[in-house]
N, C-alpha and C positions, 0 to 999 in steps of 0.2 A: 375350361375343365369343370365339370359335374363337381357337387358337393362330395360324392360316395368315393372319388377317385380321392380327396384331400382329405378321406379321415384320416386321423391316425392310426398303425399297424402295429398291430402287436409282436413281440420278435424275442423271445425265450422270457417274457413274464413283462418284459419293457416297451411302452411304447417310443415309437418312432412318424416321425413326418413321411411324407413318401416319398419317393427316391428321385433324386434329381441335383443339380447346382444351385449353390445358395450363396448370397453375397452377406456380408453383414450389413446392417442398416447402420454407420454412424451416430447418426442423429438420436437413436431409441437403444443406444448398447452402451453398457458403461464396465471399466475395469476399476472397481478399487481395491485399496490395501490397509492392510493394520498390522503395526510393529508397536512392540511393545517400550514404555520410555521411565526412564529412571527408575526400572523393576515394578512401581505399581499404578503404573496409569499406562493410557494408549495413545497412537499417534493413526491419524486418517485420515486417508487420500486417496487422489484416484488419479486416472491419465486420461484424461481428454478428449483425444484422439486414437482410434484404432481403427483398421480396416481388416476385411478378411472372403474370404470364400471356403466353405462347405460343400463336400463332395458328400452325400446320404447316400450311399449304395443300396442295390435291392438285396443284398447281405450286409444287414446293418454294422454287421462287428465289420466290415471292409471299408466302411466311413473313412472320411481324413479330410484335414483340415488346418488350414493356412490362415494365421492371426499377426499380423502386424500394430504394433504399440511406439507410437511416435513420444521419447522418453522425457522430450521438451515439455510435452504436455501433463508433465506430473503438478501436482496442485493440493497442498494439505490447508490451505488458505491461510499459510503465514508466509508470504514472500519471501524474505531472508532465509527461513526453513529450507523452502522449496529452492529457492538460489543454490543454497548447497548443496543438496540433493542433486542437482544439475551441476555441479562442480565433478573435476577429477577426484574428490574423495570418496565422492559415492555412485552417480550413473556416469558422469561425463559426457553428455549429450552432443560436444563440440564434435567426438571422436565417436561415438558410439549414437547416432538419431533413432537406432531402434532397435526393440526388442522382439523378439519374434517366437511365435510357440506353433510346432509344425504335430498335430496329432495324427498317430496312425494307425489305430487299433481302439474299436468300442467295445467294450465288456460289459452285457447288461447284467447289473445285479437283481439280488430281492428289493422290492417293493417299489419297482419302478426308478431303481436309480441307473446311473452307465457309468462306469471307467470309464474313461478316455487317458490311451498313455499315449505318449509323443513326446516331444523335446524341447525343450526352454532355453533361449540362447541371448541373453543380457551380457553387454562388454563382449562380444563375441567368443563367452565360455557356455557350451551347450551341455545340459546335464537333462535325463530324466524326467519327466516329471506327469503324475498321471492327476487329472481333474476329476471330483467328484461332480457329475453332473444328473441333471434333470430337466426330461423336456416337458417343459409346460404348455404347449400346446401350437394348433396352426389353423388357421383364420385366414378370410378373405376380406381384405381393407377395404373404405369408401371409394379408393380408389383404382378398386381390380387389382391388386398384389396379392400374392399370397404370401402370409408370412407366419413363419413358423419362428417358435423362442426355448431358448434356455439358458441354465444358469449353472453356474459351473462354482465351485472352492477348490482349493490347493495349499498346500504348504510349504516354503519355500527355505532354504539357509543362503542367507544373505551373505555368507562365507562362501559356498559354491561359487557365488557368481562374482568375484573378487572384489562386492563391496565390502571392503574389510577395517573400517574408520573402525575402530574399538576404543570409546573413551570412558573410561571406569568412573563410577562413583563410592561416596565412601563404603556406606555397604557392599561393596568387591561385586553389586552387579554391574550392567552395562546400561549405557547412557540410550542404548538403540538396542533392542532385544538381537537375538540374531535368527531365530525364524521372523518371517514373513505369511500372514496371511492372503491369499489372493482371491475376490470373488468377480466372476464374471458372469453377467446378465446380456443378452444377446439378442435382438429382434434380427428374423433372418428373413432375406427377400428372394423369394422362386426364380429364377434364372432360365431355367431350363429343365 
């Protein structure tokens, strides 16, 4: 494929990769989170492992896309943390090994950002949820791939999805905030 055919296109003020099937790279994509802890500090981590495919259609807003989060692989680098976190009080990963977020609809904004809504389904309760993203760009690697990137945030209620541990401290806030932040960075591989 010529370089002219792999710019990016422009599509109501936003750009886009050009149209086609996209896997996600593992190795070069990462999901992490920030929950807030005992009301004024933070708690950060990420999950490990994720897989996915991207549909870029030649009407960008008809895009969709299929992201798999294997929930064992959560990681805030304090073992016993992340032990519970994998516990039935918060992911359950015995009964639940994955999270999945199925986007169906791109909305390009000003100044080059996109909506992406679709649906987030943790503990098998599926609610809502739209990603601010941006696509950072697409390139041909040393090794003949094209791959196209971007990065996504979200915000989450950890109530929605019946992680619902609520342990108070004295000041009457919560020991684990109850939004969730979520940022997704994504290297994506040309397929087709």
């Amino acid at each position: 494929m010529n370089q002219a055919k792999k710019a990016p296109r422009l599509y109501n003020g936003a750009l886009f990769p050009i149209a086609g099937y996209y896997t996600i790279d593992p190795v070069h994509s990462f999901v992490d989170f920030i929950a807030q802890h005992l009301v004024v500090g933070q708690i950060r981590g990420c999950f490990r492992q994720l897989t996915g495919n991207i549909k870029i259609a030649d009407d960008p807003a008809l895009s969709s896309l299929d992201i798999s989060i294997d929930t064992v692989s959560i990681s805030t680098h304090n073992e016993t943390r992340d032990e519970d976190l994998r516990s039935v009080r918060f992911l359950d990963v015995g009964k639940f090994p994955k999270m999945t977020y199925r986007g169906t609809r791109v909305i390009p904004e000003p100044r080059g950002h996109l909506t992406v809504e679709g649906e987030l389904t943790i503990r098998d309760i599926t609610h809502p949820v739209s990603i601010d993203s941006v696509f950072t760009g697409i390139v041909d690697d040393p090794w003949g791939n094209t791959r196209a990137g971007f990065y996504g945030s979200a915000k989450i209620s950890r109530r929605d999805f019946g992680l619902m541990t609520d342990l108070m401290v004295e000041t009457g806030g919560l020991l684990v905030g109850k939004d969730i932040v979520i940022n997704i960075a994504t290297e994506l591989l040309l397929r087709g």
